[in-house]
C-alpha angles and dihedrals in degrees: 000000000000129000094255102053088045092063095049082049091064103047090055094040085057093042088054098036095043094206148115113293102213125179124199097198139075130297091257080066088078101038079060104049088056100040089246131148114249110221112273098202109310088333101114133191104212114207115219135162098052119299099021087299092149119041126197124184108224135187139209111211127195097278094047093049082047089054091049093051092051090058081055093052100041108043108042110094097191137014096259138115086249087063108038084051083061085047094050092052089054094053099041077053096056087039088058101052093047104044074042093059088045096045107032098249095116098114096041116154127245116249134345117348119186085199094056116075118121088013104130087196084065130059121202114210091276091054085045093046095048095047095046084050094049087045084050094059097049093057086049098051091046085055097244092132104088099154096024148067124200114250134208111265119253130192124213133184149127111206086186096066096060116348113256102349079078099043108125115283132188135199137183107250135212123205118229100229098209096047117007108245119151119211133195114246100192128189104177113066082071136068107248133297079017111134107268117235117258117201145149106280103225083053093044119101126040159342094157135324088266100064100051125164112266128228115272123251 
């Protein structure tokens, strides 16, 4: 089975089945199910054009790690996991205007568009999930996660129990150290370079398309 069809096995298992997608591997697990790069340093390959369709290869240089680094340092209030998740979002935020300016993906939508697949101006939640997990990991590997891990993405949904407000989803994911709790870090509720939502993940998607998580601030 290739890479590709696998993939489009899955979405369709999850729309049938109406149920959590889990994966009990590591994150690579997921750049592979969807014939992605995983980063390689600061090195980062942005999705576009609905399931990782377009591919771009982006890179953040020193002043943009040092920029990154800076949003660390300034919003966090305490030295807690509360507040490095707000930090995250802020940074995810910055990560995605700039790889957005590079790729073309600056005026993405926000949520689901019939008219955009194949539109490499425009991410899906796949795209969104793979790209916040890839952002995840640079600020990982630039030592920024203090309190967190980065998890392996999962996807959830039940497109029986209200239309498309329960198609499959999926979000990248960080892992609370101390407990272990994981929580959803989701782009795509949100035009583009607008803090993602971060929220526990057994709490995250969705009641209904009206009581959406909010960005996180």
């Amino acid at each position: 089975m290739s890479r590709l069809s696998r993939a489009t096995w899955i979405g369709l298992f999850l729309l049938l089945a109406g149920c959590t997608y889990e994966r009990t591997g590591p994150v690579q697990y997921h750049y592979a199910d969807f014939n992605t790069p995983p980063p390689k340093g600061n090195t980062v390959t942005v999705c576009s054009a609905y399931g990782c369709r377009k591919q771009t290869k982006v890179r953040f240089g020193p002043k943009e790690i040092a920029e990154i680094k800076a949003i660390f340092r300034k919003i966090p209030r305490k030295d807690t996991p509360h507040e490095e998740r707000r930090a995250v979002a802020y940074a995810v935020a910055y990560m995605e205007k700039y790889t957005g300016e590079i790729v073309g993906t600056k005026d993405d939508r926000p949520g689901m568009d019939f008219n955009a697949p194949g539109d490499p101006t425009q991410q899906d939640c796949v795209d969104e999930a793979t790209n916040t997990t890839s952002y995840l990991l640079v600020l990982q590997h630039n030592g920024l996660l203090k309190h967190h891990t980065v998890g392996t993405p999962f996807s959830k949904g039940n497109v029986l129990l209200g239309g498309v407000s329960k198609w499959p989803h999926w979000t990248a994911v960080l892992k609370e150290k101390g407990t272990g709790v994981r929580y959803a870090v989701d782009s795509w509720i949100y035009a583009n370079g607008v803090n993602p939502a971060v929220v526990r993940a057994d709490e995250w998607y969705i009641k209904d398309l009206d009581n959406l998580p909010k960005p996180t601030s």
